[in-house]
N, C-alpha and C positions, 0 to 999 in steps of 0.2 A: 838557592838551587840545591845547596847540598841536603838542607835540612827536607824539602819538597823532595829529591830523590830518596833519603833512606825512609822515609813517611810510606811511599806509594810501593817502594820494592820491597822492603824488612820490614813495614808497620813497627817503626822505631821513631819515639817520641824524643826529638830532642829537647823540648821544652822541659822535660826533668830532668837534665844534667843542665845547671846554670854554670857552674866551672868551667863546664868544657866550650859551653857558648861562649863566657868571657873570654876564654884561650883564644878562640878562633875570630873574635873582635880584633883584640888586641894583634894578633897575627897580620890581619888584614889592614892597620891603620899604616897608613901612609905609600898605601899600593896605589898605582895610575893605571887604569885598563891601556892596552893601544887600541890605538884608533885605526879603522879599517880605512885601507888608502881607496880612491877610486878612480878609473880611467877617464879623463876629460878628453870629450868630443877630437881637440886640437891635440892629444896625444895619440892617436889613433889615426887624426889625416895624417901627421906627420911621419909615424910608422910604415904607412901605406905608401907615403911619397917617396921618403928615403931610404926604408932598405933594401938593400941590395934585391933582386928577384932572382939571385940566381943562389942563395943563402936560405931567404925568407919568403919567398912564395909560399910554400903549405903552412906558415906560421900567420901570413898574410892572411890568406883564405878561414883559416880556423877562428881569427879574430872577427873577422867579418861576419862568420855567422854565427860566430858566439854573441856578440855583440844583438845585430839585427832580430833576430830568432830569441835574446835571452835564453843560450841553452846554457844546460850543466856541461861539465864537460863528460858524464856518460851520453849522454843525450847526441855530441857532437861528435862521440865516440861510435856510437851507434848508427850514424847516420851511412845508409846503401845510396847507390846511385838512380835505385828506383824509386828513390824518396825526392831527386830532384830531378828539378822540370824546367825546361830552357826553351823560352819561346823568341828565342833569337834578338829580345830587347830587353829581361828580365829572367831572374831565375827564382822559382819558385821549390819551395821548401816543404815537403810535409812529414809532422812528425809522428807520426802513429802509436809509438809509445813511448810515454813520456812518467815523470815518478809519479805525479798526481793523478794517471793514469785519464787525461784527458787530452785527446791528440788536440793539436794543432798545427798552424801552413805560418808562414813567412814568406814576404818577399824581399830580393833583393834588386833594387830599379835603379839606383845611382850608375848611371854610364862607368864612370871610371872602376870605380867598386866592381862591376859588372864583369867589364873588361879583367879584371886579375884574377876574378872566380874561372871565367870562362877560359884564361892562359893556362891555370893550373889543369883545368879539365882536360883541356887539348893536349898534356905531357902525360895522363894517364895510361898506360898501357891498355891494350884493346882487350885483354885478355878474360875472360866471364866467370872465370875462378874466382877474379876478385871483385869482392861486390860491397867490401867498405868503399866510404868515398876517400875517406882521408886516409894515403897510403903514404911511405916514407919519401923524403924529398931530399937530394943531394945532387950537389954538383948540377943542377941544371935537369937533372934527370928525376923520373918516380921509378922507384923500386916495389916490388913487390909487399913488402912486409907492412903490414899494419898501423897506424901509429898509434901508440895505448893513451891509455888516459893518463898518466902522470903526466907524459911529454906534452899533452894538449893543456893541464893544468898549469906547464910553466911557461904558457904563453904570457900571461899579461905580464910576468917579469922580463920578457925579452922585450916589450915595448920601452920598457921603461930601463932600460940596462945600467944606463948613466948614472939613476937614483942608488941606495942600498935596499936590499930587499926586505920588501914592507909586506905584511900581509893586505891581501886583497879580498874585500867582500866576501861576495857570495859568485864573483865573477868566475866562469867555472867552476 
């Protein structure tokens, strides 16, 4: 990787420096990459089941459509309320811009799943100012304020809180 980036950005030939190749062998002998952890199916009902909803509801919901959707977490960050679509037994997703600049829909049909999308929606303020979907969650209540993308990316460690924190995929 390194040698492929100074090639394409500096037109820098590492192949005439053998020294410093060796250097950078021997540097690297007896390193272990980590390995990227991943969320299983059964950590995510379990999340759903057991936390608290009056803590983890909007943490709830962000999983669920990060997961379903496979969003990024700007993607999830980005998502308005005109983007979803509630036909009273599923909720429909659409993403109009997306990085690969190819939109896509999602749905979300699982009843129970369903049911904690549609809780969280019902505590949103009616108010038309705010046109993110995912707004701050406390105590029981939504607050006006936004919730940014950092806080959406350190969802998949709140599913997993018991573990130590592992790096996660590409999940958000």
């Amino acid at each position: 990787m390194l040698k492929s980036t100074l090639r394409v950005k500096d037109d820098f030939d590492l192949d005439n420096f053998k020294k410093l190749k060796a250097y950078l062998k021997k540097q690297n002998k007896g390193s272990i990459a980590k390995k990227s952890r991943i969320l299983f199916s059964e950590d995510i009902t379990r999340f759903c089941n057991e936390a608290d909803d009056q803590i983890h509801l909007a943490r709830k919901v962000m999983l669920i459509v990060g997961v379903f959707g496979a969003c990024r977490r700007s993607e999830i960050h980005d998502l308005t309320m005109e983007q979803v679509q509630d036909n009273n037994k599923e909720l429909i997703f659409h993403l109009p811009k997306t990085k690969n600049d190819v939109p896509r829909s999602f749905i979300i049909g699982d009843k129970h799943l369903y049911d904690i999308c549609k809780k969280y929606m019902a505590l949103r303020p009616v108010d038309k100012k705010i046109n993110l979907f995912f707004i701050y969650y406390r105590n029981g209540k939504c607050t006006v304020q936004p919730i940014g993308v950092n806080t959406i990316s350190k969802v998949p460690f709140d599913v997993e809180s018991s573990k130590p924190k592992i790096i996660y995929g590409s999940l958000f």
